[in-house]
N, C-alpha and C positions, 0 to 999 in steps of 0.2 A: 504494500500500500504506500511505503514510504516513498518505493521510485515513480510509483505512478503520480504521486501530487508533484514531485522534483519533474519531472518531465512534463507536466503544467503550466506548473511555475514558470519553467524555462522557455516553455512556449509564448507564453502570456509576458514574461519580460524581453523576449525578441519582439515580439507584435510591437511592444509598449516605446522600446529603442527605437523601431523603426517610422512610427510615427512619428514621436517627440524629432527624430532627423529631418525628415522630411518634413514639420512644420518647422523648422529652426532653416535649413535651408532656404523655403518659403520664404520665412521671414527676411532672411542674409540677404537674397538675391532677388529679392522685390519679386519675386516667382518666376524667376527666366529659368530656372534652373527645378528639377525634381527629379525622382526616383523611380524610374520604370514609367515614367509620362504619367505620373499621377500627381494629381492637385488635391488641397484639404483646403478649402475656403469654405469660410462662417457667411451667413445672411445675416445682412447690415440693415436690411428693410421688408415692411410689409407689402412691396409689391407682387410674390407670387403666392400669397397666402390666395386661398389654405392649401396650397402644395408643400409653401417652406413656410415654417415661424420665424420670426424673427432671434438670431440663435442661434437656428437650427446648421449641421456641420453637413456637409456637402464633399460627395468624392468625385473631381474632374477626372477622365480621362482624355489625355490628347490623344486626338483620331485626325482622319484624312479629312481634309475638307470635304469632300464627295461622298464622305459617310453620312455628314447631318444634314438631316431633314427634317421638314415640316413639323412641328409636333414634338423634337426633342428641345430641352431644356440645357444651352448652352449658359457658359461664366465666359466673358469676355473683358477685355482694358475698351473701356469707352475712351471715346477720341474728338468728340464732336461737343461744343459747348458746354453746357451744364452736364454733360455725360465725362467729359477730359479728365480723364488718368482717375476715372471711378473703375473698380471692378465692379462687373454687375451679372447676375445671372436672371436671364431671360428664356422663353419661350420661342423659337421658332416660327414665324408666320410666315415669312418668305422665304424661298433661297433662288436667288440669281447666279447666271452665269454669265460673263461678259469676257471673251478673249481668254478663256481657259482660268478665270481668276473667278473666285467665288465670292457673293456678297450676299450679306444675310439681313433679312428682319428680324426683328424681337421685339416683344412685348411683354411686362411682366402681367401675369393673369389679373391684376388689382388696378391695373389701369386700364384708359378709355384709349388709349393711344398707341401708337405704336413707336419704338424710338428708332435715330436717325441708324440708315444702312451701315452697318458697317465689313469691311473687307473681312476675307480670311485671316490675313496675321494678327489680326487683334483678338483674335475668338482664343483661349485657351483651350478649350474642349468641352466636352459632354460630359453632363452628370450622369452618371454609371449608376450613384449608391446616397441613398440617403441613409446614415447613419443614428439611430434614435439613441445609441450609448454616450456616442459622441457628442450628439446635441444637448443632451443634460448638462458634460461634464466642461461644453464651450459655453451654459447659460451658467455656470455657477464660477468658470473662468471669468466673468466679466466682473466680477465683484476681487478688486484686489485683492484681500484679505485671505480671501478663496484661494485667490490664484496660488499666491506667494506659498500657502501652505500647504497647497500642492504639487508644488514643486519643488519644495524643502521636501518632502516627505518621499515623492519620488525618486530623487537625488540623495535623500539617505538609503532608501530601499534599495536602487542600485548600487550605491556604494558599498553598502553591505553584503549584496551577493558577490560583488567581484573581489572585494576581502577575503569572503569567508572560501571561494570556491580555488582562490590564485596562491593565498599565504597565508593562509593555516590550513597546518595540517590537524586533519581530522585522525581520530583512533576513532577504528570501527568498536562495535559492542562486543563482537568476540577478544579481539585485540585485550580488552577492560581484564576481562576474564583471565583471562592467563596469570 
């Protein structure tokens, strides 16, 4: 029983690294940069409610431009007016082709409107994965207090397995016996 919770644990603290990487990366490289083409972006607003809450954690993946269509729910960098260097994830309503270059509509489901065209290199990619774990632990990240104490507490938990796994040594229970 005792390997099967270790081999858990182990799992759940690689998941845990590889997230905390990949939003630390995120964060480093203003998001030009990730891990196997996936993105972790929070919603900043109630424009696609009730698909996303406000909060709620979001998994991009980058795809081909000629994979999204109608209907899926792109994160893209706005570039146009009051949209300028917003990330925003939107709805699909259009997708155009012009000269082999693809340009997209979007509208978040909460509004009347739809917002200005934007090219393919601005689209980050498609929402793959709505996350419900994530979204609690990104609405209780937004309270400092929260945060800080979870990432103290993260950061001791990881230190402590890499302590306890690298430099000490452990005496098995039979070991005791002898």
């Amino acid at each position: 029983m005792k390997t099967i919770w270790k081999i858990i644990k182990a799992i759940i603290t690689i998941f845990l690294i590889i997230v905390l990487l990949l939003v630390v990366l995120q964060k480093i490289t203003k998001n030009r940069l990730t891990i196997g083409n996936i993105y972790i972006f929070q919603i900043a607003s109630a424009s696609m409610l009730p698909e996303y809450n406000v909060g709620d954690v979001i998994v991009v993946k980058k795809v081909s431009p000629s994979k999204i269509k109608v209907g899926d729910d792109v994160t893209y960098i706005g570039t146009i007016d009051s949209f300028s260097d917003l990330t925003i994830t939107h709805r699909i309503v259009d997708v155009r082709v012009d000269d082999g270059k693809y340009y997209f509509t979007t509208q978040g489901l909460s509004n009347n409107i739809s917002d200005p065209e934007i090219k393919e290199d601005s689209v980050f990619g498609k929402v793959i994965y709505h996350t419900i774990l994530f979204s609690f632990v990104g609405r209780l990240m937004n309270n400092v207090v929260i945060y800080y104490l979870l990432f103290i507490a993260v950061g001791v938990s990881f230190s402590y397995e890499v302590i306890s796994s690298f430099l000490i040594k452990r005496v098995d229970d039979d070991d005791e016996e002898e």
